[in-house]
Structures are given as C-alpha cells and as structure tokens.
N, C-alpha and C positions, 0 to 999 in steps of 0.2 A: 875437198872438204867444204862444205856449206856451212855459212856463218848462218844462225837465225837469233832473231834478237827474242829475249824472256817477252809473252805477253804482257804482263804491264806496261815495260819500256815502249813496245810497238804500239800498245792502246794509245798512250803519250805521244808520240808521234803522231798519230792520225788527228786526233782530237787537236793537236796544235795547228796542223796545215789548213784541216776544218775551220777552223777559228782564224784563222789567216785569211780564208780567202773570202771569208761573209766579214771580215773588218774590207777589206779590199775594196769587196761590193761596194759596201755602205759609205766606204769612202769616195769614189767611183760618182755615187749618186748625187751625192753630196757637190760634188764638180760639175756633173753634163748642170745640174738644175740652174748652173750658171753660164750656161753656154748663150745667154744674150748680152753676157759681159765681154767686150772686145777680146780679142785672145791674149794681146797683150798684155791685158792687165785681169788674168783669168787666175792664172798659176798663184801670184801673190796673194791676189784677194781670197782663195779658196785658203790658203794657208794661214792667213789670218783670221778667216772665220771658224777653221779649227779648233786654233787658238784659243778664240774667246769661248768655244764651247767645253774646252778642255778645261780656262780656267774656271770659268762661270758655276759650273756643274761641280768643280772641287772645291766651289767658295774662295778660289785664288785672289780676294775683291782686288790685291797691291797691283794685281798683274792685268787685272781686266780693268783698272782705270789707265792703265799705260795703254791702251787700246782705244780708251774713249778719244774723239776728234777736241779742239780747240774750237772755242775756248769753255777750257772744263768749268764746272758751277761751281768746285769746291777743290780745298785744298786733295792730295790724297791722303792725307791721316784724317779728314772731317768726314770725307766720301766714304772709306773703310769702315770708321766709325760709325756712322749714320746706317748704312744696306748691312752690316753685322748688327743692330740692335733693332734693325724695323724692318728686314727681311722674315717674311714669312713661309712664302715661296720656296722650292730648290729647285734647278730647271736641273734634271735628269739626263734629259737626251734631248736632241735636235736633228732632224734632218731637213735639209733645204731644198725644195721644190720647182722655186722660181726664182726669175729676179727680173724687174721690172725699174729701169728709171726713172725716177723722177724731178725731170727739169728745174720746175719750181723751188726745189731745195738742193738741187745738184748732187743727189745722193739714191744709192740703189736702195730699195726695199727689198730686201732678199727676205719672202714667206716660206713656211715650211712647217711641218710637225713635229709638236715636244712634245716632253713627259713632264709634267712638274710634279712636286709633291709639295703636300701641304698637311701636317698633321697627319702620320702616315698615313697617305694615300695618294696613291698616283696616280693622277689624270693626262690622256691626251687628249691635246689640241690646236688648234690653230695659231703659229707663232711668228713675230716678226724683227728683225734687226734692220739697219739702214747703217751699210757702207758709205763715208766718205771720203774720197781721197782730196790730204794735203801734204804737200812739201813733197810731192813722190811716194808717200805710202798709204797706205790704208788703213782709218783709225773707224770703228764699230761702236753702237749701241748696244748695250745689255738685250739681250736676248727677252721676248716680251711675249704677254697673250696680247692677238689679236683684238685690237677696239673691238668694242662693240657699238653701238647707237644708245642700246639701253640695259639697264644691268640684267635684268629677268628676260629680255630678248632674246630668240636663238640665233647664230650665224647667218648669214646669207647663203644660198648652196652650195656656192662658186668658193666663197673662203670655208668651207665642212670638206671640199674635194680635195685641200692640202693633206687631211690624214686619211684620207681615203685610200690611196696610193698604193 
C-alpha cells in the first residue's frame, strides 16, 4: 500500500525545505564574510551579529542596547527612548561581506549590504557595524549606512561592490 500525501500538504513541505535551505545559504554567507576573524572567536561573533540583526530589524532597541560595548552614552530607558522617537530609519536586512580590523580602535569593521526603509521605501546599500570584544564577549554597534565624505556624493566603487555581490 502506498502512502501519498494530499497536494497541498506535499506543496507545504517543499516550499518549507526551499525556504530552509536559502535561510542556510544566507546564513552561511553571513559567516565565510567573516573568515578574517580568528576561528576562535568566529562562531560567537557571527552569532552575535545575528543577534543584532534580529533585534535591530524588529525594533528590539532593550536588546540591541545589551549588545552595545562599554561604556554606553546613556541610560537603557533614555537610549530606548531617544532611537524610538528620532529613529527614522528601519534597517530591513543585512548581509555581511567582510570584516576587516582595525588596530587603532581595536575593533572589527564588519561591512556588508542592508535594506533600510524610510517612509515606505526600501533602499539598498552600503552598510557597517564594528565589533568589539570585552570581558570575553562581543558587544556590537547598531547596524549603519556607510559614511560618506559628502551628502550628495556617490560611494567610492570599492564600498558600491558590498551590494554588488
């Protein structure tokens, strides 16, 4: 006797493994883009930078200031308050490219492409955070557009080749 499952259930199944295995990818990419980070301290840091993109992206601000390094600017109820009444922004998506040390502040710059929106619209572009580890873990910067030099200036080629990808 052959069991066969109803077409809808079996469409539901496909579509989930689908869906599984392009989050995998994308999580996947998200890690090699940090393969200049020791290995040691690769696993954690990719897991905390999830994190902030998990919370960042759902407006979690309680949980993305537990993420910021020492020593913070503000309280966490002035911090909440403040990026909930002068956030304009919503960062979308992120995926991370690269990461590059920087000696001078003893912290990784990990660049990469977002989505942000801003009065519904979503743009991508060129984005950056900077990892720093104290105490044995890794505390992160809110997810950001790339500086520029000047406001009406366009990118350099080399920071346009982060969403290029």
């Amino acid at each position: 006797m052959k069991f066969l499952l109803p077409f809808p259930i079996l469409l539901i199944l496909v579509a989930t493994f689908v869906d599984t295995i392009s989050v995998k990818r994308q999580t996947w990419r998200g890690y090699e883009a940090l393969n200049s980070v020791p290995d040691e301290e690769r696993v954690r840091l990719s897991e905390r930078l999830r994190s902030l993109i998990e919370y960042q992206s759902s407006e979690q601000w309680e949980k993305v200031y537990e993420l910021l390094p020492n020593p913070k600017s503000a309280t966490k109820d002035r911090y909440v308050g403040d990026i909930s009444k002068h956030k304009r922004t919503k960062l979308e998506a992120f995926i991370p490219r690269n990461a590059v040390f920087a000696p001078t502040s003893n912290a990784w710059v990990i660049g990469g492409c977002a989505k942000f929106r801003e009065n519904r619209v979503v743009r991508e572009m060129p984005a950056l955070t900077y990892a720093i580890k104290q105490d044995g873990e890794w505390y992160l910067y809110p997810i950001g557009r790339f500086p520029k030099t000047a406001r009406n200036e366009p990118y350099e080629p080399s920071i346009l080749e982060l969403c290029s990808k």
